[in-house]
C-alpha positions as a Markdown table, in Angstrom:
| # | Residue | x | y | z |
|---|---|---|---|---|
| 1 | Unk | 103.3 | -28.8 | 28.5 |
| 2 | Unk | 104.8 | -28.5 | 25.2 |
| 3 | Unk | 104.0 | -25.4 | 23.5 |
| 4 | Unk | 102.6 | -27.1 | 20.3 |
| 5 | Unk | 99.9 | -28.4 | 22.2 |
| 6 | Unk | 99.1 | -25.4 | 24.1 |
| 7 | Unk | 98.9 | -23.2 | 20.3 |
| 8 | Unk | 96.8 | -25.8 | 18.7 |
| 9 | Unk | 94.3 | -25.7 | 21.8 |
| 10 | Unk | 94.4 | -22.3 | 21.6 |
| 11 | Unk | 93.5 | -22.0 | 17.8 |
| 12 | Unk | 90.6 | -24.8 | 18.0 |
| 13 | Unk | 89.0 | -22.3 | 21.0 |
| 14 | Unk | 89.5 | -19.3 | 18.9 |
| 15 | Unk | 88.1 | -20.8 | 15.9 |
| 16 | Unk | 84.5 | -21.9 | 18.1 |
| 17 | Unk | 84.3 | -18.7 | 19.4 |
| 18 | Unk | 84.5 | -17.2 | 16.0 |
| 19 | Unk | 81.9 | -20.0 | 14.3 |
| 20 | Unk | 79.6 | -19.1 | 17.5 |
| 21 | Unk | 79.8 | -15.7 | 16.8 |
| 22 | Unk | 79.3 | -15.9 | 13.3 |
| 23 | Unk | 76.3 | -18.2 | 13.9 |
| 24 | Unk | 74.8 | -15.4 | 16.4 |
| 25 | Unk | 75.1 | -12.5 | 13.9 |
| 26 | Unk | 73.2 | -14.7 | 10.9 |
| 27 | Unk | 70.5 | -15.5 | 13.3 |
| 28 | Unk | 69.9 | -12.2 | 14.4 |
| 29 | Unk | 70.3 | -11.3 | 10.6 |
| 30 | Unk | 67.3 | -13.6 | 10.1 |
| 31 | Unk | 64.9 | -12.7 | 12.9 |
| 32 | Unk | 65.6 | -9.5 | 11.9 |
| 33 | Unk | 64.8 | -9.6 | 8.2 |
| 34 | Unk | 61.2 | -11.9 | 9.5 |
| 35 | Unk | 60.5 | -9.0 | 12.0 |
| 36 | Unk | 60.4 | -6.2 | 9.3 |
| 37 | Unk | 58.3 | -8.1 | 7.0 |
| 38 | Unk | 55.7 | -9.1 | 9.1 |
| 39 | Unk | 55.7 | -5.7 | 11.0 |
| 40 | Unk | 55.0 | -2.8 | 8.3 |
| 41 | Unk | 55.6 | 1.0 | 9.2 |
| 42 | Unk | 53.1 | 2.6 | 11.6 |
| 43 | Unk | 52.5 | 4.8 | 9.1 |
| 44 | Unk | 51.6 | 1.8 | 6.6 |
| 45 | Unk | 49.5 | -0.2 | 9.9 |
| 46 | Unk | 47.5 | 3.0 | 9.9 |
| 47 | Unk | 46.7 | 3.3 | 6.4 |
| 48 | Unk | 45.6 | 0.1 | 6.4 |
| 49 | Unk | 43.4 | 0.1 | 9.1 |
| 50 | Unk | 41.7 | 3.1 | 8.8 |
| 51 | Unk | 38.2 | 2.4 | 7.4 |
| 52 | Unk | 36.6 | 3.3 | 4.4 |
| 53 | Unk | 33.5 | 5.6 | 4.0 |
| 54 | Unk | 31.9 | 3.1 | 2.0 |
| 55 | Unk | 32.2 | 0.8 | 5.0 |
| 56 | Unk | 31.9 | 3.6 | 7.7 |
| 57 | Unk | 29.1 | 2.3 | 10.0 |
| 58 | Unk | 26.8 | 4.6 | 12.3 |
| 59 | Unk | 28.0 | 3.9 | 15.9 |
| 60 | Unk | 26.0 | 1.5 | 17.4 |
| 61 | Unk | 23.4 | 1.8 | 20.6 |
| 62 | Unk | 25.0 | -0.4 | 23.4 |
| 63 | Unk | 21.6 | -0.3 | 25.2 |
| 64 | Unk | 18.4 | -2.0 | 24.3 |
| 65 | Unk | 15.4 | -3.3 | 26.1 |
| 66 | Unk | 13.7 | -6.6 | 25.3 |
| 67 | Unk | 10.1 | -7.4 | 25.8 |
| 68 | Unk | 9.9 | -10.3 | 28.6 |
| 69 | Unk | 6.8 | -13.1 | 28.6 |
| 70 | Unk | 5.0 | -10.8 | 30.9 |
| 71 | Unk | 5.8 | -7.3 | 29.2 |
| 72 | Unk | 8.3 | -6.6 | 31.1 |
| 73 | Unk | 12.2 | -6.6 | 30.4 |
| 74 | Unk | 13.6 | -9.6 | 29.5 |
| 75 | Unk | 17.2 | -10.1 | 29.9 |
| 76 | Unk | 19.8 | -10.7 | 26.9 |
| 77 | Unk | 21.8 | -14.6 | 27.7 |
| 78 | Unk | 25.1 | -12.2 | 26.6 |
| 79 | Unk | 24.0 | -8.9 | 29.0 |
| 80 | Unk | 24.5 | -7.3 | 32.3 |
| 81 | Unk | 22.4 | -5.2 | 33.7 |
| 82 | Unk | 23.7 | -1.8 | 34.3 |
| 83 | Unk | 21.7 | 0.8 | 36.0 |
| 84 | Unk | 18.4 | -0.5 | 35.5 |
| 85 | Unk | 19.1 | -0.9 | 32.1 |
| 86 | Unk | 20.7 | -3.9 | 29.7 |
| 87 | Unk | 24.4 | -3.4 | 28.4 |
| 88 | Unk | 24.5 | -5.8 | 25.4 |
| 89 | Unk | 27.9 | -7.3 | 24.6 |
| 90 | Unk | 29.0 | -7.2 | 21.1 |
| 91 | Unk | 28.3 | -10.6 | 20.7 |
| 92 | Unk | 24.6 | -9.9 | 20.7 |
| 93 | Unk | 24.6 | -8.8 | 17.2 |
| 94 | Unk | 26.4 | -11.7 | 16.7 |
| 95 | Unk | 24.1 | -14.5 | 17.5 |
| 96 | Unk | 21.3 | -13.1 | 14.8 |
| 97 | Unk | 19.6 | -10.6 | 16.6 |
| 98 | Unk | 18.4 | -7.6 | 14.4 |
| 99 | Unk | 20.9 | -4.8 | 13.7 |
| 100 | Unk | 20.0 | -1.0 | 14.5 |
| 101 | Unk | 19.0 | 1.1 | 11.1 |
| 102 | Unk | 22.3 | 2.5 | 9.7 |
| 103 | Unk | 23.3 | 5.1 | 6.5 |
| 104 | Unk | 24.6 | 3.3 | 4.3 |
| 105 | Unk | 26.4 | 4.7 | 1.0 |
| 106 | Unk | 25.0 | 3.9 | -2.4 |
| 107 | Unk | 25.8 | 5.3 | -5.3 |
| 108 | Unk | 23.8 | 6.9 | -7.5 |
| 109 | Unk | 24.4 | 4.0 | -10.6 |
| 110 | Unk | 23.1 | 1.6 | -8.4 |
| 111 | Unk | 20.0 | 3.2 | -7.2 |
| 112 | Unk | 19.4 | 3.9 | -11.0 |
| 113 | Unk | 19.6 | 0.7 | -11.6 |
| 114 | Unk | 17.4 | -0.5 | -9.0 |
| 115 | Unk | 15.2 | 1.7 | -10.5 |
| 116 | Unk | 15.4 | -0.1 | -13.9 |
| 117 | Unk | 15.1 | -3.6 | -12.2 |
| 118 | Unk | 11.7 | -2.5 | -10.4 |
| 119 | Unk | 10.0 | -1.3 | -13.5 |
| 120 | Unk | 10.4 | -4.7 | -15.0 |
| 121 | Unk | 11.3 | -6.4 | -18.1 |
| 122 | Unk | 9.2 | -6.5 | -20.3 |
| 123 | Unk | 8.0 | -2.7 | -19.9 |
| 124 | Unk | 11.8 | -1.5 | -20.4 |
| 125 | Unk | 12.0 | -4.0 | -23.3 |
| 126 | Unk | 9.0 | -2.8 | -25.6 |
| 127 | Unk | 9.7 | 1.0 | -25.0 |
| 128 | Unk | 13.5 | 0.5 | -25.5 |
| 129 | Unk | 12.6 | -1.2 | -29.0 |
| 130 | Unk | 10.1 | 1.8 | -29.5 |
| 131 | Unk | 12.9 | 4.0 | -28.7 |
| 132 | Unk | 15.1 | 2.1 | -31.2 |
| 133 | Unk | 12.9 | 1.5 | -33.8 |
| 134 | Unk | 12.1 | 5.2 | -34.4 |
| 135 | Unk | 16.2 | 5.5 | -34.6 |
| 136 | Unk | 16.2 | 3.6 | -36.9 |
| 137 | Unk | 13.5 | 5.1 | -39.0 |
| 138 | Unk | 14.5 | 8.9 | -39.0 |
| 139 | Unk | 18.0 | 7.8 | -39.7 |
| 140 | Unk | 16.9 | 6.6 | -43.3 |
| 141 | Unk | 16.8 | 8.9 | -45.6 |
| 142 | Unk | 14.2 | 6.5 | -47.7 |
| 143 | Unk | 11.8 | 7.4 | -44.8 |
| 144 | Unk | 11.6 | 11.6 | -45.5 |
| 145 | Unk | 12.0 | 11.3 | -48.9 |
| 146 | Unk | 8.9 | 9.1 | -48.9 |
| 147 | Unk | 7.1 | 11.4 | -46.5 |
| 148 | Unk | 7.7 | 14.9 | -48.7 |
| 149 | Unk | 6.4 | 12.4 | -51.8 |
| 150 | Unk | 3.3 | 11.4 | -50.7 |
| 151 | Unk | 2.4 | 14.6 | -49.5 |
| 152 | Unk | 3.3 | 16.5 | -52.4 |
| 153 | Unk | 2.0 | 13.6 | -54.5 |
| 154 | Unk | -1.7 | 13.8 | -52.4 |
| 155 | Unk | -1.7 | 17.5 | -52.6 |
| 156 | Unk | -1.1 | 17.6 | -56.6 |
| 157 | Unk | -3.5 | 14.8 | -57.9 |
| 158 | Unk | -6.1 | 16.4 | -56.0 |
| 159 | Unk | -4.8 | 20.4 | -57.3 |
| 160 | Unk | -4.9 | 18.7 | -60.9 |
| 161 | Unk | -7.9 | 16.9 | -60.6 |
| 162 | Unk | -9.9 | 20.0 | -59.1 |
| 163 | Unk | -7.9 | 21.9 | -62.2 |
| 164 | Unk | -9.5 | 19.5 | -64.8 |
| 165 | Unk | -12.6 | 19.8 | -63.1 |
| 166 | Unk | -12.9 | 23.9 | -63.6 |
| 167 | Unk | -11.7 | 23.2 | -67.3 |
| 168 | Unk | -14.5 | 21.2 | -68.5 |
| 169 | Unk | -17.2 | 23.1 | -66.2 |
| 170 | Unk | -20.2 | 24.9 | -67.6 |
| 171 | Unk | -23.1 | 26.4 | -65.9 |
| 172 | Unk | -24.3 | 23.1 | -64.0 |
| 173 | Unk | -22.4 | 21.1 | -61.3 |
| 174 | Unk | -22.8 | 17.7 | -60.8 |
| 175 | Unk | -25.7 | 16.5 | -58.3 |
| 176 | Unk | -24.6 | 16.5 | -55.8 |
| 177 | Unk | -21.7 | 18.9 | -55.7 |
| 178 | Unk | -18.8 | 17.0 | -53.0 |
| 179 | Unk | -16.3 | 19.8 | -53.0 |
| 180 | Unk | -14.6 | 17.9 | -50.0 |
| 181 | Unk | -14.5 | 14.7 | -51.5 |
| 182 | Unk | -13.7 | 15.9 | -55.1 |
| 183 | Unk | -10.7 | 17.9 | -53.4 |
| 184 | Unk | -9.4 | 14.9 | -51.3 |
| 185 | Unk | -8.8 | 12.3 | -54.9 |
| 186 | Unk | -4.7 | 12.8 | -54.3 |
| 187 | Unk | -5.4 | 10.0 | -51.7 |
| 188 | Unk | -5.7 | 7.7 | -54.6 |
| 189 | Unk | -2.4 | 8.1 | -55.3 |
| 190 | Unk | -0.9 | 8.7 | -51.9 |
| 191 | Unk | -1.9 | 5.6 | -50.7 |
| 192 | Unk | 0.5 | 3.7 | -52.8 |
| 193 | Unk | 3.3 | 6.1 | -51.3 |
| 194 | Unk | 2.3 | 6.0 | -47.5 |
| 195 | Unk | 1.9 | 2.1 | -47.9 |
| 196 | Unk | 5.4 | 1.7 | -49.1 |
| 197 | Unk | 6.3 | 4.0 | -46.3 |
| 198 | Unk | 5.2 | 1.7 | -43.7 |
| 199 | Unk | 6.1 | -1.7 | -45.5 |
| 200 | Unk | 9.9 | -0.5 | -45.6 |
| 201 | Unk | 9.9 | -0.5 | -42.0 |
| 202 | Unk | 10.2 | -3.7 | -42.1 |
| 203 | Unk | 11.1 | -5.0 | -46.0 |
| 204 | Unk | 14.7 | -3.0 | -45.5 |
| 205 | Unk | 15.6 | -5.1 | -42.9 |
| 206 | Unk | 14.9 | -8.4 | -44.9 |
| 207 | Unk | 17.0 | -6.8 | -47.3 |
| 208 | Unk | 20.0 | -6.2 | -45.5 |
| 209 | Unk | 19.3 | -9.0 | -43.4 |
| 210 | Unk | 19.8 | -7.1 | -40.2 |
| 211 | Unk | 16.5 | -8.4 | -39.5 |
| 212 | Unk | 18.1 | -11.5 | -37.7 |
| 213 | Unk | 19.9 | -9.3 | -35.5 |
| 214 | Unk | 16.1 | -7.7 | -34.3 |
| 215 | Unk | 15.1 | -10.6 | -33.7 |
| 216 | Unk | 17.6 | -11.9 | -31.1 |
| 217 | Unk | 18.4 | -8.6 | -29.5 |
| 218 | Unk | 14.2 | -8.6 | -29.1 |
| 219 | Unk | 12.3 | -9.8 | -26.0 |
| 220 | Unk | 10.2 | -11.7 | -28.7 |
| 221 | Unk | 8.9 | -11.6 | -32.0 |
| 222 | Unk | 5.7 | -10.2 | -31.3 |
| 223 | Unk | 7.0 | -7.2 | -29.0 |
| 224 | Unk | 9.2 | -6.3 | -32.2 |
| 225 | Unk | 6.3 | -6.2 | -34.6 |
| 226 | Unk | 4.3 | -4.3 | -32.4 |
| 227 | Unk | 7.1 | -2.2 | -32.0 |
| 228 | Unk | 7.4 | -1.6 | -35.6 |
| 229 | Unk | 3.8 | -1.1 | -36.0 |
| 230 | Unk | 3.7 | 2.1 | -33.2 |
| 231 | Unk | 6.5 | 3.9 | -35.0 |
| 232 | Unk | 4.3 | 3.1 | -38.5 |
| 233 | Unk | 1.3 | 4.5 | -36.8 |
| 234 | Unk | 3.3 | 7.8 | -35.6 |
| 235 | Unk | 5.2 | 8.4 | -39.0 |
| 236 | Unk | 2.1 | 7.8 | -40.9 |
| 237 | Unk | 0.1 | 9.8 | -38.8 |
| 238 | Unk | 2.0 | 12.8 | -39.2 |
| 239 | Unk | 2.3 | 12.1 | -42.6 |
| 240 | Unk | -1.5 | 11.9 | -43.2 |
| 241 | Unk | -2.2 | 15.1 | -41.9 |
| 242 | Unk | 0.0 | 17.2 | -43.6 |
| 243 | Unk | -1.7 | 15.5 | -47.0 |
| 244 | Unk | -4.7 | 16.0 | -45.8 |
| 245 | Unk | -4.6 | 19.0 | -44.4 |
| 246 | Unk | -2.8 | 20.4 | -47.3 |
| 247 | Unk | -4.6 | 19.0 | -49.9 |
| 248 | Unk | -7.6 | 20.2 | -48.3 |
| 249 | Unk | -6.6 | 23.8 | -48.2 |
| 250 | Unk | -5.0 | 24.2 | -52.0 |
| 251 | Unk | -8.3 | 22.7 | -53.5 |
| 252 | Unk | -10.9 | 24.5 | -51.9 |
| 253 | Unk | -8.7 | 27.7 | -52.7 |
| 254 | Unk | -8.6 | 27.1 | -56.3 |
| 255 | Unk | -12.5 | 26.1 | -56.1 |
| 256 | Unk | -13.4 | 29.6 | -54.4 |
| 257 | Unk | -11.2 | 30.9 | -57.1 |
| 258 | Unk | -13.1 | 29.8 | -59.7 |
| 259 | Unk | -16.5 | 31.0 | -58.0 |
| 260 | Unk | -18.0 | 27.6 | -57.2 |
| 261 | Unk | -18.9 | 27.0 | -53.4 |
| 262 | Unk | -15.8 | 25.7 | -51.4 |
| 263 | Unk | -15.9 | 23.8 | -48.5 |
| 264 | Unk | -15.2 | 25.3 | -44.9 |
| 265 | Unk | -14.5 | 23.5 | -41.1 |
| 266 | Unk | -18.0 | 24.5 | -40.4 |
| 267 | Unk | -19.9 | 23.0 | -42.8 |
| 268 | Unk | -21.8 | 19.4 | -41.3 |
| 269 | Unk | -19.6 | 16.2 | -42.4 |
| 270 | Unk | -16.4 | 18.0 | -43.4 |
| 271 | Unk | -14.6 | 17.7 | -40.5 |
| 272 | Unk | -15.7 | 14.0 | -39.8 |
| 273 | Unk | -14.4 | 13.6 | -43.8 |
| 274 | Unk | -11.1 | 14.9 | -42.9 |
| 275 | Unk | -10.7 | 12.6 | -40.0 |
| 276 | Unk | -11.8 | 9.6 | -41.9 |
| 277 | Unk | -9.5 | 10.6 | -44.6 |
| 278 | Unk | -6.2 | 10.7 | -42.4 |
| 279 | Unk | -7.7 | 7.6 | -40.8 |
| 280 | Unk | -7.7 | 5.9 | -43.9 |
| 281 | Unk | -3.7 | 6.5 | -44.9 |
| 282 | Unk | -2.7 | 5.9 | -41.2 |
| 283 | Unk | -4.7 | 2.0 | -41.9 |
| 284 | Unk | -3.0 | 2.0 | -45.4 |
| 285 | Unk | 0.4 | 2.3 | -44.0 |
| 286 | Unk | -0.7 | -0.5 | -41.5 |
| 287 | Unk | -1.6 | -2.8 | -44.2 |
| 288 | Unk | 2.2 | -1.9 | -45.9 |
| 289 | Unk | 3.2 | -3.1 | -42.8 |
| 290 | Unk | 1.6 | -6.4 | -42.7 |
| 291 | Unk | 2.4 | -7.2 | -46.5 |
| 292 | Unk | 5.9 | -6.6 | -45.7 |
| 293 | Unk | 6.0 | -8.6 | -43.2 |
| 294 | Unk | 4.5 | -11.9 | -44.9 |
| 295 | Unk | 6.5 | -10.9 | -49.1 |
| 296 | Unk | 9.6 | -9.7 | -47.0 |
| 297 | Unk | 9.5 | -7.6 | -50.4 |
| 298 | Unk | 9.1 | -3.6 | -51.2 |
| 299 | Unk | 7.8 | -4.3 | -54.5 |
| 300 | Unk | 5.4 | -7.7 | -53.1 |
| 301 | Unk | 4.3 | -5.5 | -50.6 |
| 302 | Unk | 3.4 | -2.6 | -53.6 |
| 303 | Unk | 2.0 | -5.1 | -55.6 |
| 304 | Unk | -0.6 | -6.1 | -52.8 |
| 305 | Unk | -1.6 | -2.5 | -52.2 |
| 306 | Unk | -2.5 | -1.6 | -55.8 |
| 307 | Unk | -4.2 | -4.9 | -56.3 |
| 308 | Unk | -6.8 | -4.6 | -52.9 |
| 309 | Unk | -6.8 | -0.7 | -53.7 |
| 310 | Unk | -7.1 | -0.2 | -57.4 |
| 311 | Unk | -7.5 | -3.4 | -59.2 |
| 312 | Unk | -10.1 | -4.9 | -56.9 |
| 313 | Unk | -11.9 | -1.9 | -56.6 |
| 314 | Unk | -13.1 | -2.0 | -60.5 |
| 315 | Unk | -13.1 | -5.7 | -61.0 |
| 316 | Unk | -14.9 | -7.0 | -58.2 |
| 317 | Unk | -18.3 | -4.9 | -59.5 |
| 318 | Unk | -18.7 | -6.8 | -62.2 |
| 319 | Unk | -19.1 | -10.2 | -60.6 |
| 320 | Unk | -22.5 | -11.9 | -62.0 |
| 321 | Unk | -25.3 | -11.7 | -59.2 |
| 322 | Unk | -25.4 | -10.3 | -55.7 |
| 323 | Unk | -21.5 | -10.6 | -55.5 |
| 324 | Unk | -20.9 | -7.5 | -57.8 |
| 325 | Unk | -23.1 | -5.3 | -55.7 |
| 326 | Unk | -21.6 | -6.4 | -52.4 |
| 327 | Unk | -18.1 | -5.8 | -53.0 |
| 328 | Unk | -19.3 | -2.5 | -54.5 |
| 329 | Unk | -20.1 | -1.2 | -51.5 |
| 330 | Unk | -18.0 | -3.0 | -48.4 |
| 331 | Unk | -14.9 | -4.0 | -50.0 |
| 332 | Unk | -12.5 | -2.6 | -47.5 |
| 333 | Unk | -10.4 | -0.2 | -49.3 |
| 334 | Unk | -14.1 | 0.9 | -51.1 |
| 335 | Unk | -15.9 | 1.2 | -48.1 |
| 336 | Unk | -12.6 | 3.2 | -46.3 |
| 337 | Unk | -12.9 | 5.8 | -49.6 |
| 338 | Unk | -16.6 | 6.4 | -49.3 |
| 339 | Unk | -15.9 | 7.2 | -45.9 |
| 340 | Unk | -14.1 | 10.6 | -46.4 |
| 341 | Unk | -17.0 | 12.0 | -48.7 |
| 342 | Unk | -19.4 | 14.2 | -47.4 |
| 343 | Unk | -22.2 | 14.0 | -50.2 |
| 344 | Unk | -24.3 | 10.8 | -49.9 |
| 345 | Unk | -23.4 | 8.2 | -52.2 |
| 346 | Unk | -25.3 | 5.2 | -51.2 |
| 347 | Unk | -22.4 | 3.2 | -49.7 |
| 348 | Unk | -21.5 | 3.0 | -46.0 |
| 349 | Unk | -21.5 | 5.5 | -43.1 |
| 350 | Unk | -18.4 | 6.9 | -42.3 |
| 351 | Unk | -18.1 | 5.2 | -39.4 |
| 352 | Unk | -18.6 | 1.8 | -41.1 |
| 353 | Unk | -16.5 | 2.2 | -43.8 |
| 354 | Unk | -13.0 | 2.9 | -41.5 |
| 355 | Unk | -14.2 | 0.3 | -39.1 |
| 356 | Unk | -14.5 | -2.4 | -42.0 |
| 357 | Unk | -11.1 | -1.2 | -43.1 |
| 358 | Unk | -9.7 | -1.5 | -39.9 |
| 359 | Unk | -11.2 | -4.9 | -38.9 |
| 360 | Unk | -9.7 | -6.1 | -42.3 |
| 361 | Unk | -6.4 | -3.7 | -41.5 |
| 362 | Unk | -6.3 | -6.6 | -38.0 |
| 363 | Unk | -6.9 | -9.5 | -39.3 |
| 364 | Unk | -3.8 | -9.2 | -41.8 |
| 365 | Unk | -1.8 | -7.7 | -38.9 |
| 366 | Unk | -2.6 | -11.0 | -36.9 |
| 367 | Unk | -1.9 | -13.0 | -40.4 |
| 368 | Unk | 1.8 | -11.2 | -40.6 |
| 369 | Unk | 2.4 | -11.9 | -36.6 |
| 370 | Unk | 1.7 | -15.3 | -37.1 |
| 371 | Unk | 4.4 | -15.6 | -40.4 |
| 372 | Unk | 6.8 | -13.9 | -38.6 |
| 373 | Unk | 6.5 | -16.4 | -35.7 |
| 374 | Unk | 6.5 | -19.7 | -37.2 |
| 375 | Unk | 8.6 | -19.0 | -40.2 |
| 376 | Unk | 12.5 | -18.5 | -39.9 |
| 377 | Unk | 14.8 | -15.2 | -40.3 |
């Protein structure tokens, strides 16, 4: 054979045995490179696997007894029976039938809320607007400064009326001698304040116009003015006491001073005359309130208060006929004034007197809900 031939069969074998052998080493390259990527690190296949508390589960009975048609047992389609007893398969949970009791984990946020969610919507609403509204309030400085006024304000009208008084005093004293109601006039004054104080809970929101914000963050309009109208009531509360009390106190000092007859806690009507009298700011800052809402104004809502509580007062009396003589006596603000006197007057009873203030105290409240409803922020 001629030795050409035989080299150039020899080179074509070696050259398939090297392509073969190539070809074998990139394959097991391959398979190689697929084997580690779809089969992690034991340590990794562990990790993974191993369950989480949140989703441990308490082991599971593999026992259980149904009730047959006739009381007895009544065997599972997927059971065998194993020493007089059922061995459920897994599959029996499966198919829908109930699942034992187990612990699960839930956290503490969740349970709070739950706890939220079941006291319901509305309740969380109004007292989380009560909550905010009295934030808002004792974060004004407006609000104490208006406070300290009208108690220092009550307090000195009714010291320098008590003063005048004891000036121009002879032997006599007027018939009949109201040491109670005579030491109480500051209220005249203090009205005006404490009224401003409860028409700015609402009038300084018109006038910043964060108003429109209260109104969307609020489950509704009425659950905000009723919101409004607690924190009023608290403030104003407060407030009135401290007049009140105070007032009380400083005059019937400076009368014993002078050696007329003071007032005391014990004597009939006083007390009832203190109550009406802190009843009747607490309805006056109501009525701020309400004016507020309908002038969206501080100074519409002042102008309102000195008209029903000073100006009407000495106007209306004079109307010709039986009109003059009614208004006298049960004009609201008239009839809530006689009610913290203790000597008899001729107008209303105590009791009368607040509940005709606080009838017409309502019907404005109602009158402001409805403005506030239909008209726009």
């Amino acid at each position: 054979m001629n030795p050409f031939a035989i080299e150039g069969i020899t080179t074509i074998r070696i050259r398939r045995t090297a392509t073969a052998a190539l070809g074998a080493l990139l394959a097991g390259i391959v398979s190689g490179a697929r084997h580690v990527r779809r089969n992690p690190s034991p340590a990794r296949t562990r990790q993974t696997r191993r369950p989480s508390p949140e989703r441990a589960r308490a082991p599971e009975p593999f026992m259980s007894v149904e009730a047959g048609p006739a009381g007895g047992p009544r065997k599972h389609p997927s059971s065998k029976r194993v020493g007089g007893a059922l061995l459920f398969a897994a599959t029996h949970h499966r198919h829908g039938a109930p699942r034992p009791a187990r612990a699960a984990h839930v956290p503490a946020e969740a349970g709070a809320r739950n706890g939220d969610r079941q006291k319901g919507p509305r309740h969380r609403g109004f007292t989380s607007l009560i909550a905010s509204e009295w934030i808002k309030t004792r974060s004004v400085r407006g609000t104490w400064v208006t406070v300290a006024a009208t108690v220092l304000v009550t307090v000195a009208i009714g010291a320098l009326g008590i003063s005048g008084f004891l000036g121009e005093w002879t032997e006599e004293l007027p018939d009949p001698w109201d040491p109670t109601g005579n030491g109480l006039k500051g209220i005249l004054v203090g009205q005006l304040l404490i009224g401003m104080l409860g028409a700015s809970a609402i009038t300084g929101e018109y006038a910043t116009g964060m108003i429109a914000t209260s109104l969307s963050v609020a489950p509704g309009r009425r659950t905000l003015l009723a919101a409004k109208a607690v924190v009023a009531t608290l403030v104003a509360l407060g407030t009135s006491v401290l007049a009140v009390g105070l007032g009380f106190a400083v005059t019937q000092a400076l009368v014993a001073a002078a050696g007329l007859p003071a007032a005391s806690l014990a004597a009939p009507g006083v007390v009832v005359a203190l109550l009406c009298a802190v009843a009747y700011l607490t309805l006056t800052a109501l009525l701020g309130l309400a004016f507020g809402v309908i002038t969206r104004s501080s100074s519409g809502a002042l102008a309102i208060i000195v008209g029903i509580s000073l100006i009407a007062p000495a106007v209306l009396p004079a109307l010709p006929g039986g009109l003059g003589g009614f208004f006298s006596t049960y004009w609201p603000t008239t009839a809530g004034q006689a009610a913290y006197t203790v000597a008899d007057t001729g107008g209303t009873s105590p009791a009368v007197g607040i509940g005709i203030l606080a009838l017409f105290t309502l019907c404005l409240t109602l009158v402001s809900h409805i403005t506030l409803h239909v008209r726009d922020a």
